[in-house]
Structure formats: structure tokens, C-alpha cells
Gaussian input, Z-matrix of N, CA and C with variables (Angstrom, degrees):
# hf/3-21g

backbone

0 1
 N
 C     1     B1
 C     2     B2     1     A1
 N     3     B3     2     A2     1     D1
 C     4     B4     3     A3     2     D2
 C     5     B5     4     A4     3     D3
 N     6     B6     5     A5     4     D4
 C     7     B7     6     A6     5     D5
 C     8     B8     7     A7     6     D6
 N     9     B9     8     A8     7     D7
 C    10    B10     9     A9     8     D8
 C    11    B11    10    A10     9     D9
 N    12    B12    11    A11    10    D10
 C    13    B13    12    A12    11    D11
 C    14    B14    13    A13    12    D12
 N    15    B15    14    A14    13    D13
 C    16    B16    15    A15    14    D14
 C    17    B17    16    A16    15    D15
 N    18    B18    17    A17    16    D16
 C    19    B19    18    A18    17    D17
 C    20    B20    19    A19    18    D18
 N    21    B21    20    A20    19    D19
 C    22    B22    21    A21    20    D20
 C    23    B23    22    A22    21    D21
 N    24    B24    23    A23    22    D22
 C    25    B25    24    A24    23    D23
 C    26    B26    25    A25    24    D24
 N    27    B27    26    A26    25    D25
 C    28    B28    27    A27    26    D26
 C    29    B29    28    A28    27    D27
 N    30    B30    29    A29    28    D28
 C    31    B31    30    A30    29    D29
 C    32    B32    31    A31    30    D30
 N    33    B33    32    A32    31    D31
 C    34    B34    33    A33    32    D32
 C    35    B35    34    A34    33    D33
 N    36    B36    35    A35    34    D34
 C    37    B37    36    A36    35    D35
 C    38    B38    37    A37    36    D36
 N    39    B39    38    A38    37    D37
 C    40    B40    39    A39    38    D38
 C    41    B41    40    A40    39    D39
 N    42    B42    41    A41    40    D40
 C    43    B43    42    A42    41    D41
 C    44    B44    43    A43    42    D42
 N    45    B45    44    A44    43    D43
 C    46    B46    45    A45    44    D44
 C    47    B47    46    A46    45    D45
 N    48    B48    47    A47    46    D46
 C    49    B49    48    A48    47    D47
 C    50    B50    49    A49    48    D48
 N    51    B51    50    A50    49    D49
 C    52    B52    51    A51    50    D50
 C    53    B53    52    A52    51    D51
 N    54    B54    53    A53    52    D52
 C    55    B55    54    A54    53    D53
 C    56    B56    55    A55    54    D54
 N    57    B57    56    A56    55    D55
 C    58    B58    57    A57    56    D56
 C    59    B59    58    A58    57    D57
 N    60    B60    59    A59    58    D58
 C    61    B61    60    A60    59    D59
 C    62    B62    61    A61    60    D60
 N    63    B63    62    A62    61    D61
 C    64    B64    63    A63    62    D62
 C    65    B65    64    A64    63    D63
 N    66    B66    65    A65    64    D64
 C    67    B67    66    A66    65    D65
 C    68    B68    67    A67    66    D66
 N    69    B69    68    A68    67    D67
 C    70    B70    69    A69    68    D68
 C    71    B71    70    A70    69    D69
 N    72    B72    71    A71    70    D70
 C    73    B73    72    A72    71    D71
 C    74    B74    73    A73    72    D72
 N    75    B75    74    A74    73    D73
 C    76    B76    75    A75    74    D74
 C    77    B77    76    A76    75    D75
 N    78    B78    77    A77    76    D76
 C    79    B79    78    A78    77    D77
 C    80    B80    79    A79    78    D78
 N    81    B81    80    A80    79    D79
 C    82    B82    81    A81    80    D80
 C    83    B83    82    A82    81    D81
 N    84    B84    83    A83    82    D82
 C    85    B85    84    A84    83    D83
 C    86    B86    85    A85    84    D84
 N    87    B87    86    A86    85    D85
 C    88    B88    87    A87    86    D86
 C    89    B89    88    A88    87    D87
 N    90    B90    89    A89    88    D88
 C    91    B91    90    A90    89    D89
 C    92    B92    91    A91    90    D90
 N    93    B93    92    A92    91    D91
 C    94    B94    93    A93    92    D92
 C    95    B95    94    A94    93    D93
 N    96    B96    95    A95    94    D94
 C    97    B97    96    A96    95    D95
 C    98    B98    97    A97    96    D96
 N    99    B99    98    A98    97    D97
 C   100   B100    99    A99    98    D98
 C   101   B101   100   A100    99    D99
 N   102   B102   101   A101   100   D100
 C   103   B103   102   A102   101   D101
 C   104   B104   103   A103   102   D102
 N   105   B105   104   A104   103   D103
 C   106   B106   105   A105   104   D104
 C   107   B107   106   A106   105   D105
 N   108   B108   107   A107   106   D106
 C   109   B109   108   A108   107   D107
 C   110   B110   109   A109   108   D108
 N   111   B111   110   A110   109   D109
 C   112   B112   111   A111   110   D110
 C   113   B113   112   A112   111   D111
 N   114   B114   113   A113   112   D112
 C   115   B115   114   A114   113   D113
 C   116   B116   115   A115   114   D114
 N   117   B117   116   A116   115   D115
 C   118   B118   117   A117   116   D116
 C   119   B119   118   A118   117   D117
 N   120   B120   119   A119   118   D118
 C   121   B121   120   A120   119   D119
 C   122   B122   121   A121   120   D120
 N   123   B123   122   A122   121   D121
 C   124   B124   123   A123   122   D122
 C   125   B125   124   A124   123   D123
 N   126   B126   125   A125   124   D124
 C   127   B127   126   A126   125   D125
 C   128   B128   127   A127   126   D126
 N   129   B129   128   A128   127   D127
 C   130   B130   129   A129   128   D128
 C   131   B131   130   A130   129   D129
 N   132   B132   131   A131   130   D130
 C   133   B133   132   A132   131   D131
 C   134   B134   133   A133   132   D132
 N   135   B135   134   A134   133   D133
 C   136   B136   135   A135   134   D134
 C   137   B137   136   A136   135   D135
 N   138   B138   137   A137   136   D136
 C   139   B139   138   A138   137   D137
 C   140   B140   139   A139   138   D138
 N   141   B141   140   A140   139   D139
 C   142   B142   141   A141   140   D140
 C   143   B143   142   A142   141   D141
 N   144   B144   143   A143   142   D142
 C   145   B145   144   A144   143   D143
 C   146   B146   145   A145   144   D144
 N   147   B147   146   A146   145   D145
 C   148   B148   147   A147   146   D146
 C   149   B149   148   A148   147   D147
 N   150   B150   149   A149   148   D148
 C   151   B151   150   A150   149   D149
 C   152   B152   151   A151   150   D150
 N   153   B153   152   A152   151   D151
 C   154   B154   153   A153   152   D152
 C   155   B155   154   A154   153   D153
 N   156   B156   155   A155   154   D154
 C   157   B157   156   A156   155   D155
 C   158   B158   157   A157   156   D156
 N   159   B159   158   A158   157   D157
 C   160   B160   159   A159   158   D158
 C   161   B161   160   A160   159   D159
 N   162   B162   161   A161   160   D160
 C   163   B163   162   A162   161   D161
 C   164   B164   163   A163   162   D162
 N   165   B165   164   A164   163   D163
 C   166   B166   165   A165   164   D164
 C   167   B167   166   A166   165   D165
 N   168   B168   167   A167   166   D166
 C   169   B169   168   A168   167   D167
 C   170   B170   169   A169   168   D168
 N   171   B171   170   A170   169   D169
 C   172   B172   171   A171   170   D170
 C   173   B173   172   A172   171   D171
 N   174   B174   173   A173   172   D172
 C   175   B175   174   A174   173   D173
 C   176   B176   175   A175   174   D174
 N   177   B177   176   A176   175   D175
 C   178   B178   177   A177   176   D176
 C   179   B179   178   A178   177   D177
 N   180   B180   179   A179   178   D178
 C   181   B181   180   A180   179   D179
 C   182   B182   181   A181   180   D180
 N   183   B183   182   A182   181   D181
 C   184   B184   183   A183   182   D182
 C   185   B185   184   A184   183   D183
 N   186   B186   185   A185   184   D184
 C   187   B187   186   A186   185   D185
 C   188   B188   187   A187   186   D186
 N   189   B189   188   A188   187   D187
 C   190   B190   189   A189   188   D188
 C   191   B191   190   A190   189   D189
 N   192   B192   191   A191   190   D190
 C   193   B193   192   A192   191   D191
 C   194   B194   193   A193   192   D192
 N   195   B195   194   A194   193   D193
 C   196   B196   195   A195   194   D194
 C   197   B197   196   A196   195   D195
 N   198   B198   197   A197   196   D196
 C   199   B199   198   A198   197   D197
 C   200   B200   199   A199   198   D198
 N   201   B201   200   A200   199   D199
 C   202   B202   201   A201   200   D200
 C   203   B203   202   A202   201   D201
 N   204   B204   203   A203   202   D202
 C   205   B205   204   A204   203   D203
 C   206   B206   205   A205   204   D204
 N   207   B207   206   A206   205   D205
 C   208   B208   207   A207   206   D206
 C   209   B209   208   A208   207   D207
 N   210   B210   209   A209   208   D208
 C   211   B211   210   A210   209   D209
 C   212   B212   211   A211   210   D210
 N   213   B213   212   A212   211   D211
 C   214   B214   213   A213   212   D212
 C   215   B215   214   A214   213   D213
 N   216   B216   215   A215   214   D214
 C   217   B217   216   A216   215   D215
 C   218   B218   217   A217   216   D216
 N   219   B219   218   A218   217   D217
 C   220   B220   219   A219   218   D218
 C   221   B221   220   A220   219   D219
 N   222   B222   221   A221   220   D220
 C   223   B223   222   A222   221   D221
 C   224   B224   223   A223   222   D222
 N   225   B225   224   A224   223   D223
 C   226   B226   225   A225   224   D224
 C   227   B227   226   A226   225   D225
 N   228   B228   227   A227   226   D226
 C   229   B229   228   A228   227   D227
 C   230   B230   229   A229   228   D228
 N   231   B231   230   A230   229   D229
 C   232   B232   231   A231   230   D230
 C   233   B233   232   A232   231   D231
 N   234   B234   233   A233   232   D232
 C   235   B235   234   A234   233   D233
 C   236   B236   235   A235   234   D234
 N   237   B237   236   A236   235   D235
 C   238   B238   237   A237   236   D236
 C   239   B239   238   A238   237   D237
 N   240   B240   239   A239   238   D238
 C   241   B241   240   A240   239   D239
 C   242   B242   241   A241   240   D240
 N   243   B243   242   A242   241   D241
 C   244   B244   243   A243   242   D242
 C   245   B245   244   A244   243   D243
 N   246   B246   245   A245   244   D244
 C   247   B247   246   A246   245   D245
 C   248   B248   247   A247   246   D246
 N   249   B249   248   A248   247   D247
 C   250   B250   249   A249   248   D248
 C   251   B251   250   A250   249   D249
 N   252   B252   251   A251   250   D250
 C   253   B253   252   A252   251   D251
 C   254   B254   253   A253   252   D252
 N   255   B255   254   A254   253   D253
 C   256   B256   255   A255   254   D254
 C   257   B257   256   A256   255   D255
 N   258   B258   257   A257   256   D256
 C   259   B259   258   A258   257   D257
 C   260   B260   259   A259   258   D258
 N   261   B261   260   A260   259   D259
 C   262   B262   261   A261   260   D260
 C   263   B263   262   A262   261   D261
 N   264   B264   263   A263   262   D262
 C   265   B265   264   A264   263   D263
 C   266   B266   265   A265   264   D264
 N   267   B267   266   A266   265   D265
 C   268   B268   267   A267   266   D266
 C   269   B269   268   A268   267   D267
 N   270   B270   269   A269   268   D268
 C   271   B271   270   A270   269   D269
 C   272   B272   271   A271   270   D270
 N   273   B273   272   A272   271   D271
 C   274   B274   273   A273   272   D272
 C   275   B275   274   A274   273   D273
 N   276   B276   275   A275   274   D274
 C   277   B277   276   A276   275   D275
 C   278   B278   277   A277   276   D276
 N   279   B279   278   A278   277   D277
 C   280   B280   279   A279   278   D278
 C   281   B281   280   A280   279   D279
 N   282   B282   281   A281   280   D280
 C   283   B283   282   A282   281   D281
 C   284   B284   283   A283   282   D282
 N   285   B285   284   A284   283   D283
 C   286   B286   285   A285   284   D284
 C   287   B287   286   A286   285   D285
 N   288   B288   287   A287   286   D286
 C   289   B289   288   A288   287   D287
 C   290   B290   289   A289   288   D288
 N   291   B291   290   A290   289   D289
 C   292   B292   291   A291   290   D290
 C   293   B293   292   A292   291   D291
 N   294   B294   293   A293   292   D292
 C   295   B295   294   A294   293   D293
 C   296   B296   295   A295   294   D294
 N   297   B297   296   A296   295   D295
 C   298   B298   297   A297   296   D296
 C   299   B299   298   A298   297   D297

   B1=1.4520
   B2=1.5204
   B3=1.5896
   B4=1.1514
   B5=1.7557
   B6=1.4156
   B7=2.0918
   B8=1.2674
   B9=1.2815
   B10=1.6542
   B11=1.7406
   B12=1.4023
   B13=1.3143
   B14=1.1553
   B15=1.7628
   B16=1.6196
   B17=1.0687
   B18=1.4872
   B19=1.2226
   B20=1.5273
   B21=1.2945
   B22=1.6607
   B23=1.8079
   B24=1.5520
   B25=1.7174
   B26=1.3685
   B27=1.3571
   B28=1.8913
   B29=1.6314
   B30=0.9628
   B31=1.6780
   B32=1.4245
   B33=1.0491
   B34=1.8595
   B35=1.4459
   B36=1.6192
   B37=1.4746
   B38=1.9666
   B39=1.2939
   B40=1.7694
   B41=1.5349
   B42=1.4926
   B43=1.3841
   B44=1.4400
   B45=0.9576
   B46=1.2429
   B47=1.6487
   B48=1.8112
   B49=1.3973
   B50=0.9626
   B51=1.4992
   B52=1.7183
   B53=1.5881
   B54=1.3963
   B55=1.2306
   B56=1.7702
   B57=1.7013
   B58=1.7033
   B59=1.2066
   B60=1.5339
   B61=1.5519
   B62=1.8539
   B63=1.5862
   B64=1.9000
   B65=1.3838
   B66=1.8519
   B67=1.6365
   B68=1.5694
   B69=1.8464
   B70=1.4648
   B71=1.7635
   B72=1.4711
   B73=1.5513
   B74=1.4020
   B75=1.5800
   B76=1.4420
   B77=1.9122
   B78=1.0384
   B79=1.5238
   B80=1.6331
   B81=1.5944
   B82=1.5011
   B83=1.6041
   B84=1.2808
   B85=1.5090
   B86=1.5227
   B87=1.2483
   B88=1.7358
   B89=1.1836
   B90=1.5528
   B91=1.2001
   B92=1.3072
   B93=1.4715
   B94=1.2619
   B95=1.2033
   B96=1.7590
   B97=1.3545
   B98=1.9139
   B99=1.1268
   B100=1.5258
   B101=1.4549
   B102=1.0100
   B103=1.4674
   B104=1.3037
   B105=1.2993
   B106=1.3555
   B107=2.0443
   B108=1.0989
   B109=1.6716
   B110=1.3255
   B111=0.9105
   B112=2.1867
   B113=1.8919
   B114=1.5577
   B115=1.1994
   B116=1.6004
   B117=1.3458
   B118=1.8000
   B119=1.7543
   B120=1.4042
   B121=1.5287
   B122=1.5210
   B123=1.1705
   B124=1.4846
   B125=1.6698
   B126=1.1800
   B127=1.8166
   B128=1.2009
   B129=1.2749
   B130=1.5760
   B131=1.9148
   B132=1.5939
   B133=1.4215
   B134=1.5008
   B135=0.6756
   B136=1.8633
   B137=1.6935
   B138=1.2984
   B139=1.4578
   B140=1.4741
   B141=1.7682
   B142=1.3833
   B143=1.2662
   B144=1.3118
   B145=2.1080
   B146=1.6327
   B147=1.1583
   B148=1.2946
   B149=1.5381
   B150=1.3591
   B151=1.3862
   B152=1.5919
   B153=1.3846
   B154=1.4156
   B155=1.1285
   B156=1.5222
   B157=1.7801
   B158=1.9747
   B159=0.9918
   B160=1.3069
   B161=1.8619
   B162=1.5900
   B163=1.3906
   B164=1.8148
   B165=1.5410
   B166=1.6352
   B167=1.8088
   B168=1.1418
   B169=1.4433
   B170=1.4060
   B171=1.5056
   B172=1.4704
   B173=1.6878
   B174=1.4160
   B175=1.8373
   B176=1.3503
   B177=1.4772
   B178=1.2919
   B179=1.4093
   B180=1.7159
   B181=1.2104
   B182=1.1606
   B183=1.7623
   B184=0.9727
   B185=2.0787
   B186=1.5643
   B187=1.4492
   B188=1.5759
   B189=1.4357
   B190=1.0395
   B191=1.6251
   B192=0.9845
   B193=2.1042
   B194=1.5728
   B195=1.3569
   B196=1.0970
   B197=1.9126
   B198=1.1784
   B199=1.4308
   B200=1.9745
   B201=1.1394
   B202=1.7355
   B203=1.4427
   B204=0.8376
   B205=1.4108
   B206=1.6969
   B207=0.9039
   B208=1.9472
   B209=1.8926
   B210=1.7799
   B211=1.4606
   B212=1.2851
   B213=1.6065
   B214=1.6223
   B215=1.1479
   B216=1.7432
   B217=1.4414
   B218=2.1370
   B219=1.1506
   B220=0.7340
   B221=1.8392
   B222=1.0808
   B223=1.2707
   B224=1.7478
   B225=1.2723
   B226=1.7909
   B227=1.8086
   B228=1.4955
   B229=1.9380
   B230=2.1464
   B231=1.4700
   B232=1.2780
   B233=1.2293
   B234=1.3278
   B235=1.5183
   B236=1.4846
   B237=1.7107
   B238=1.3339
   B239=1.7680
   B240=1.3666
   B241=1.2537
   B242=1.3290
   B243=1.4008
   B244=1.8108
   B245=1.1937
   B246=1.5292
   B247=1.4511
   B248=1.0459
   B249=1.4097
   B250=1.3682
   B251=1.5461
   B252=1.5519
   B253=1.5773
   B254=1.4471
   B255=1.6626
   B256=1.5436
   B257=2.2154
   B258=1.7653
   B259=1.3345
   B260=1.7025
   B261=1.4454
   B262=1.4891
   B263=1.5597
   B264=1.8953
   B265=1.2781
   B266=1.8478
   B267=1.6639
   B268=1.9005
   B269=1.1474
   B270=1.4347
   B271=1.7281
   B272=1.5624
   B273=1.6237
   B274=1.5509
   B275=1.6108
   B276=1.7221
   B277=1.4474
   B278=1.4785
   B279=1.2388
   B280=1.6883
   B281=1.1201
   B282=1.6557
   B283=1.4240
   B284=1.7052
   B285=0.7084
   B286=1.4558
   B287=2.0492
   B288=1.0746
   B289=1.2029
   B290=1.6692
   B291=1.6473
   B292=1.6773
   B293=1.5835
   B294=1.4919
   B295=1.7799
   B296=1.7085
   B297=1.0323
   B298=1.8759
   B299=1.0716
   A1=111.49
   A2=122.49
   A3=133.69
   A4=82.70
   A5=112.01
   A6=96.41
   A7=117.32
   A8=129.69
   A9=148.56
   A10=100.07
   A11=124.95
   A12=131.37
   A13=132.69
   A14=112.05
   A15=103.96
   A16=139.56
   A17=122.32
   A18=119.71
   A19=118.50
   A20=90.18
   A21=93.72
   A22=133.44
   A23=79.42
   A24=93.74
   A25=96.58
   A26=134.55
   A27=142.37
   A28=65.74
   A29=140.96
   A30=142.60
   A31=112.75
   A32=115.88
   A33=103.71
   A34=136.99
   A35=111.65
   A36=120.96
   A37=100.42
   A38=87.13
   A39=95.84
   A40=111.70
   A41=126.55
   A42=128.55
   A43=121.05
   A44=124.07
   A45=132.40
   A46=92.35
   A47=98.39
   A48=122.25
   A49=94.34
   A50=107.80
   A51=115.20
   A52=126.86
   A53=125.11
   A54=125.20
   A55=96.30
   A56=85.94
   A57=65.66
   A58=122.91
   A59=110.04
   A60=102.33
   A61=102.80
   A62=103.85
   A63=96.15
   A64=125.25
   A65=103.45
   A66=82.57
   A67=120.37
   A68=92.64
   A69=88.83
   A70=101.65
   A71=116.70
   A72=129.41
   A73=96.52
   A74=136.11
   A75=150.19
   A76=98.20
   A77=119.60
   A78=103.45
   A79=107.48
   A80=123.10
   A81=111.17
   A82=103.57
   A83=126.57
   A84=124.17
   A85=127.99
   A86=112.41
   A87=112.07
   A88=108.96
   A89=121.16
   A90=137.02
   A91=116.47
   A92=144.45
   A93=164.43
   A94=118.25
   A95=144.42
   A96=112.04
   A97=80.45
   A98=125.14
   A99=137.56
   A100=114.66
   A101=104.41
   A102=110.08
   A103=148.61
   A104=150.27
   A105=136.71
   A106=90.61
   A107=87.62
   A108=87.57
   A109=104.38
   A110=117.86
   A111=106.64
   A112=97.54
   A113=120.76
   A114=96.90
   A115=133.03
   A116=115.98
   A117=122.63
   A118=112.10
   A119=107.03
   A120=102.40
   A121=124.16
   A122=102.67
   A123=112.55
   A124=110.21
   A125=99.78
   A126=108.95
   A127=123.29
   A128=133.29
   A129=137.58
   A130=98.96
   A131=109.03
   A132=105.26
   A133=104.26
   A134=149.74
   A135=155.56
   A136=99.86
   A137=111.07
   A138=94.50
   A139=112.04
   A140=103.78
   A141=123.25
   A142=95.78
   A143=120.76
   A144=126.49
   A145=85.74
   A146=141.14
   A147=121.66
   A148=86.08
   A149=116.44
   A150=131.07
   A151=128.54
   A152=92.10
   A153=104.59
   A154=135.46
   A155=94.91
   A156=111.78
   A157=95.11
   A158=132.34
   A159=134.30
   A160=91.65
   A161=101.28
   A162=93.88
   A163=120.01
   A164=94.36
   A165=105.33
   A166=86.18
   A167=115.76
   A168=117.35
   A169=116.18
   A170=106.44
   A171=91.87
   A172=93.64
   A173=122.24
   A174=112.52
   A175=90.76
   A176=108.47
   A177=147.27
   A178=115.18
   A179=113.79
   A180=138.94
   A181=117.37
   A182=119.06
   A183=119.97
   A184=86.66
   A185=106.56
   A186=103.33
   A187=103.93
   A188=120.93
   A189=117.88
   A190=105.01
   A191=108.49
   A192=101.95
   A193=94.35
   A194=125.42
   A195=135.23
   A196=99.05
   A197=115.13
   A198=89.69
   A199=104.40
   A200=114.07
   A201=105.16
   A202=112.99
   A203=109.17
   A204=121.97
   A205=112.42
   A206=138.40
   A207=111.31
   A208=86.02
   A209=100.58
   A210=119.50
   A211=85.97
   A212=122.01
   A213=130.97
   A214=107.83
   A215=140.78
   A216=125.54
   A217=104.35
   A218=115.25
   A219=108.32
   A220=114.67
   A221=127.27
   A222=135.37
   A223=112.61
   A224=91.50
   A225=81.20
   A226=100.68
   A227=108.56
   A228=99.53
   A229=75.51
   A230=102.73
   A231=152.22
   A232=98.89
   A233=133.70
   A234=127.00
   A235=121.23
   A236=110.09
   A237=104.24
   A238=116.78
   A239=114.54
   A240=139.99
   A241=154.31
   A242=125.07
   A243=104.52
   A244=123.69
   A245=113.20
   A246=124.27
   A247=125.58
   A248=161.01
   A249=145.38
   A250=86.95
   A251=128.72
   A252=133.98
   A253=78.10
   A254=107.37
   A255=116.34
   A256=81.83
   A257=99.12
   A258=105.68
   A259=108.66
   A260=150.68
   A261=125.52
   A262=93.79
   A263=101.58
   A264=91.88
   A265=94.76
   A266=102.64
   A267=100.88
   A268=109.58
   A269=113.76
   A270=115.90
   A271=121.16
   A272=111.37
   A273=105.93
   A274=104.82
   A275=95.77
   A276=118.34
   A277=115.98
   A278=115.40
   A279=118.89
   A280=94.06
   A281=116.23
   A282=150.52
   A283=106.08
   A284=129.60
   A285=120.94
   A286=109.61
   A287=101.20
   A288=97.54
   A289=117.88
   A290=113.56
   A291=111.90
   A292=97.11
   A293=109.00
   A294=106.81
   A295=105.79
   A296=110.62
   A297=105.10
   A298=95.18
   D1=-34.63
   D2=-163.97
   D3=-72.38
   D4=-59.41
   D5=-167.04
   D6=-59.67
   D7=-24.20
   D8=163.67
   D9=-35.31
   D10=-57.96
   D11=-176.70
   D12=-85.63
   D13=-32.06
   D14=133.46
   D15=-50.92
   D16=-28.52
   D17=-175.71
   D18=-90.20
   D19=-9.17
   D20=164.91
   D21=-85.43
   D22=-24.32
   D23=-173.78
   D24=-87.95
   D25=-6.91
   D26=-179.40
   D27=-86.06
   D28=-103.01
   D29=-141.65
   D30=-46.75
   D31=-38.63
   D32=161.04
   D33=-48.65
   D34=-17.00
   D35=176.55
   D36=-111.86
   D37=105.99
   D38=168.50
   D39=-72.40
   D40=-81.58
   D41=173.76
   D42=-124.64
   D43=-172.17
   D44=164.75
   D45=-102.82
   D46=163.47
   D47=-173.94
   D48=-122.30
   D49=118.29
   D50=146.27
   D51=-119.93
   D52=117.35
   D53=167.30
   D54=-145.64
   D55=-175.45
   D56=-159.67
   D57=-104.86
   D58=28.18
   D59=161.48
   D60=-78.14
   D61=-51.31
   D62=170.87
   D63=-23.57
   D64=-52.77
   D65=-172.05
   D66=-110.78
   D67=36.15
   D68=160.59
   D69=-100.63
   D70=-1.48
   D71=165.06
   D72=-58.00
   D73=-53.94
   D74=-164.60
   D75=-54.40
   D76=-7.69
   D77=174.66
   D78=-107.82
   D79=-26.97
   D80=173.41
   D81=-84.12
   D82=34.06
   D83=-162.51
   D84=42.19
   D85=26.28
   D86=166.48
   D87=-98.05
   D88=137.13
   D89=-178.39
   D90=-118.25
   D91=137.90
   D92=151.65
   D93=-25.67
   D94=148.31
   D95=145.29
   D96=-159.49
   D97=144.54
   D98=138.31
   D99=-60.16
   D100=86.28
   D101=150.61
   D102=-88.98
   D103=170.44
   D104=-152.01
   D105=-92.59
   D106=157.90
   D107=-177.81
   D108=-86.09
   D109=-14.85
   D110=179.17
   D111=-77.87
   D112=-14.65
   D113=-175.29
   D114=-78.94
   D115=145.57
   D116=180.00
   D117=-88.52
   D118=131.64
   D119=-177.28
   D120=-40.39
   D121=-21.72
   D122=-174.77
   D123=-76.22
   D124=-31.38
   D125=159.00
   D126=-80.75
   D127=-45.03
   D128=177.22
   D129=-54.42
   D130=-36.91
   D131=-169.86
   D132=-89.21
   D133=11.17
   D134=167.46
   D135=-107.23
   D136=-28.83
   D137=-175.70
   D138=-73.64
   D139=-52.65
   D140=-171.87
   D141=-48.77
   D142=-49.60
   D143=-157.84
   D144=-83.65
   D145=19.32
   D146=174.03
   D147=-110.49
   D148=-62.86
   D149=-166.36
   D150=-41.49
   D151=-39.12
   D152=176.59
   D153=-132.83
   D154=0.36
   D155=158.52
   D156=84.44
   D157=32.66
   D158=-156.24
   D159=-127.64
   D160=145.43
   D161=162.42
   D162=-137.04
   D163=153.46
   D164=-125.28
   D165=-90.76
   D166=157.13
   D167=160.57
   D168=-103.04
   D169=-56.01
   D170=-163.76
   D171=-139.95
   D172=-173.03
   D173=-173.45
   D174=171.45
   D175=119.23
   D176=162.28
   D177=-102.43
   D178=146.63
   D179=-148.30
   D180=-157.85
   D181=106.93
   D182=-152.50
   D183=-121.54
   D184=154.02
   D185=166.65
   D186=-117.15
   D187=123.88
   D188=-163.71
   D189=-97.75
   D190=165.98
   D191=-167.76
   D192=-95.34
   D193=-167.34
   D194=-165.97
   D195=-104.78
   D196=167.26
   D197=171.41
   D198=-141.36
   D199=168.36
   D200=172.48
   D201=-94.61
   D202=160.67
   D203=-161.61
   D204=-124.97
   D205=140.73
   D206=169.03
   D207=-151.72
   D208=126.00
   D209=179.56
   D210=-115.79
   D211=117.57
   D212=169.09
   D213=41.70
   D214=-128.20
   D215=-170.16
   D216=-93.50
   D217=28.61
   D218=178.20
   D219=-109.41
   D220=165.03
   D221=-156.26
   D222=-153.10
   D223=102.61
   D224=-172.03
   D225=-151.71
   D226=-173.48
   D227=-148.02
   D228=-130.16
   D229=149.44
   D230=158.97
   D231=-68.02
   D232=100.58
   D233=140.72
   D234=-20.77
   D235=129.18
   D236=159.42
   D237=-81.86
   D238=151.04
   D239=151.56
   D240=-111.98
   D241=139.16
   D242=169.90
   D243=-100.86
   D244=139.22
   D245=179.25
   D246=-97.52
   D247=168.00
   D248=-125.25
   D249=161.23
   D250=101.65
   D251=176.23
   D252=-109.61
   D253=139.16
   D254=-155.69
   D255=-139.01
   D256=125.76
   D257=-172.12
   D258=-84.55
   D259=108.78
   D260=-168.34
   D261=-87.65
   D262=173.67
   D263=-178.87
   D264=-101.22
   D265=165.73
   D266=-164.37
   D267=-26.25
   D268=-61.11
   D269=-157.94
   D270=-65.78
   D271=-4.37
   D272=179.86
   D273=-133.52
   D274=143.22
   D275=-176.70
   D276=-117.68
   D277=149.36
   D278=170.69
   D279=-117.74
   D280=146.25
   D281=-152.22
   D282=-100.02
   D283=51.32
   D284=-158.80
   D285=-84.27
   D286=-14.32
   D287=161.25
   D288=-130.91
   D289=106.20
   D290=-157.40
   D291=-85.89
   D292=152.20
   D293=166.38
   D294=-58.77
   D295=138.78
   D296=159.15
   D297=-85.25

């Protein structure tokens, strides 16, 4: 039962976000993440502190709307998503870009 609930709280974090207002977030230590929209901060923060061994201060949650799209005569919609800018405390970092 216990791997049932890890494996759920690994499934609440889709990706990380990078553009570049995010990783000018990457210098006060807030980090990005797409998360599933049914998730509660209290889950995004057990996942992240599971995931990366990091511990979290604070985590904001935004629901983003859907948006339109138009490719030549075509016309079509952007999935909506939720975002989750996750605060670390000083002493811990996530790696988001590893050396190969």
C-alpha cells in the first residue's frame, strides 16, 4: 500500500518549466513544475521533498486557462494546466540541468 502512494505522488509532477521568466525565478530559489490539476499543495510538497530530497518552504499554484491557437487556416486550443512555483529553503538546490 505504502508503494501505491509513492507512486502516485511521482505522478503528480509532469515536468519542470523552463522559459525565461522561470529561470530568472532559478536565482531566488523558486522552481517551476506542471503539475496535474487535481493536485493539493500538500501533495506537490511531499512529492517534490520525496523527489529531490530538498526541503520546501513555501508553493504557489496557479490554474492556467486553455488558450487558442491558429496554424495557417487552421484553429485549434492549448491544453489547460497547473503550475506549482515551488520556494527551496537556502541550503537546497534541484539540478535541472545535469553535466553529461
Amino acid at each position: 500500500m505504502a508503494n501505491n502512494k509513492l507512486t502516485n505522488l511521482i505522478d503528480l509532477i509532469n515536468k519542470p518549466i523552463l522559459t525565461d521568466k522561470t529561470t530568472r525565478l532559478l536565482e531566488d530559489n523558486q522552481y517551476s513544475f506542471q503539475v496535474q490539476r487535481k493536485a493539493k499543495k500538500e501533495e506537490i510538497k511531499k512529492a517534490i521533498e520525496y523527489l529531490f530530497n530538498v526541503r520546501i518552504i513555501k508553493i504557489n499554484t496557479i490554474n492556467l486557462p486553455s488558450k487558442k491557437r491558429t496554424v495557417g487556416r487552421f484553429i485549434g486550443k492549448k491544453p489547460s494546466y497547473k503550475k506549482a512555483i515551488v520556494t527551496l529553503d537556502a541550503n537546497d538546490k534541484i539540478n535541472l540541468f545535469p553535466e553529461s
